[in-house]
Structures are given as C-alpha cells and as structure tokens.
N, C-alpha and C positions, 0 to 999 in steps of 0.2 A: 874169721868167718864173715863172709858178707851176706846181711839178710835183703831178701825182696818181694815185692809186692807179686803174687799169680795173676795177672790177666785173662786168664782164658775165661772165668766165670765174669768178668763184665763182659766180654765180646761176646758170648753168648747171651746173656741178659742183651745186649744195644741189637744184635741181630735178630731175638726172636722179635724185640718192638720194632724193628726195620718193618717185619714178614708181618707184622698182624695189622700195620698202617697201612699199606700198601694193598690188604686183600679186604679191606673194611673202607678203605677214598670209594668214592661216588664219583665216574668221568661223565660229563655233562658232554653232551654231544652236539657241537653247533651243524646248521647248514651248509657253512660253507663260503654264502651269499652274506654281502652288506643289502640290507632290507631298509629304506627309510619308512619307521611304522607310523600310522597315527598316531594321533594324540587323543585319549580316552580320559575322561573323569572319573569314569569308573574301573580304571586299572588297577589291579593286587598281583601281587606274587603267586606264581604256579608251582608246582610239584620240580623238585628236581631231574626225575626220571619223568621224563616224557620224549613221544614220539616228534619231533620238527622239522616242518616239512615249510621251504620258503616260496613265495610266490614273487617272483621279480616284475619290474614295471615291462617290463619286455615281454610275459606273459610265460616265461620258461618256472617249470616244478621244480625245484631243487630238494635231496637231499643228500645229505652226507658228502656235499662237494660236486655231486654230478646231478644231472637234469635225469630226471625220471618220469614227466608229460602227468597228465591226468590221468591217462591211462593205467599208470601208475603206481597211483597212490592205493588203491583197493588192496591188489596182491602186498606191496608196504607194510601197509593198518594190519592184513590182516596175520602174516607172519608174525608181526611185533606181536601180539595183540595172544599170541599162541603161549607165548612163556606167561606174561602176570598182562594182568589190565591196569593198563598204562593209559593217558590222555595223550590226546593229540591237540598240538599247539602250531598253528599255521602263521608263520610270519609274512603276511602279503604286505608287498610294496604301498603305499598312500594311492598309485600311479596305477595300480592293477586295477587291469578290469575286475567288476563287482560279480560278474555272470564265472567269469573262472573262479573266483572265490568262492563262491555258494555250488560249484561243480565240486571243488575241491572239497569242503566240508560234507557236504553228499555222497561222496566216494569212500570219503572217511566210515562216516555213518553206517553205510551199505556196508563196510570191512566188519562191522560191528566195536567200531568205538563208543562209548558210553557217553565220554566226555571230548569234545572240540572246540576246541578255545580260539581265536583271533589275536595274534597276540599285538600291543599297542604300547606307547610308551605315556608314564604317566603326565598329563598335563600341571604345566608349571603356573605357577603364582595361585 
C-alpha cells in the first residue's frame, strides 16, 4: 500500500493568500508624463492614494497618460474627490509656466480639494 501526501488543503490555503494580497496591494497611479521637478528643501513623502495631475514644460495637463487642458482638471478633482478625500499632487515641469500652475491649483481648490501639494524632488547634499 502506497501512502501520500493530500494537496488540495495547501492549494487552498496558497490560493485564499493569492486572493487576499491581491485585493489589499494599493496601485499607485502615475501621469503618464516624465516631468523634470524642482528641487525643494522642503520635500517629504505624500500619501499613497492621491490624485496626479502632470504639468509638462510644453504647457499640456496630463493625467492618466492623456492631456485633459485646465479646463479639466475641476470636473477630474471633483469626481475623484466624490468616493473618499484624497490630495491632489501636481507634478509641473521646472520649465512650466508659474501662471498655469497656480491655474491648475485653483481648479483644483474650486473642485473642492482640501489638500494640493506641488510635487518636487528632494534637494541633494
């Protein structure tokens, strides 16, 4: 008589931990757009879950991979902004105009964001 191991309860045990990693991951959602940011002194780490919206030296809105103008971003903010209150994190180019940025953030505001962050890259030495 040959004895053996049952499998079916670890394939179940490694399947339910497939299913419960998979519906608890956080996908972080980029632009789209390479942005070259500033450099801030005062750069820190922001929330995972936020809204990112890019601003290219070209002057185009991006998110989620396609241009969506200034016009925008208001209807954007304010859809997101319907599930949970999230921040909005705007990646303008070094190269972007300062008057589209401060448009952009104002749009934001007006969607009713709370929070609008600039986002920058930490300065080194």
């Amino acid at each position: 008589m040959e004895t053996g191991i049952d499998m079916s309860p670890l394939m179940d045990c490694v399947f339910i931990l497939l299913i419960f990693f998979i519906v608890t991951t956080t996908f972080v959602e980029e632009t789209g757009v390479e942005v070259d940011k500033p450099q801030a002194a005062s750069a820190s780490q922001l929330e995972k879950t936020s809204i990112l919206i890019a601003l290219t030296a070209k002057g185009e809105v991006v998110y989620g991979g396609r241009e969506i103008g200034v016009s925008g971003v208001r209807p954007l903010v304010k859809r997101m902004l319907q599930k949970e209150v999230i921040p909005v994190i705007v990646q303008a180019d070094q190269a972007a105009s300062s008057g589209l940025l401060v448009r952009i953030i104002d749009e934001a505001k007006l969607a009713g964001a709370v929070k609008v962050s600039v986002a920058t890259k930490a300065k080194q030495g």
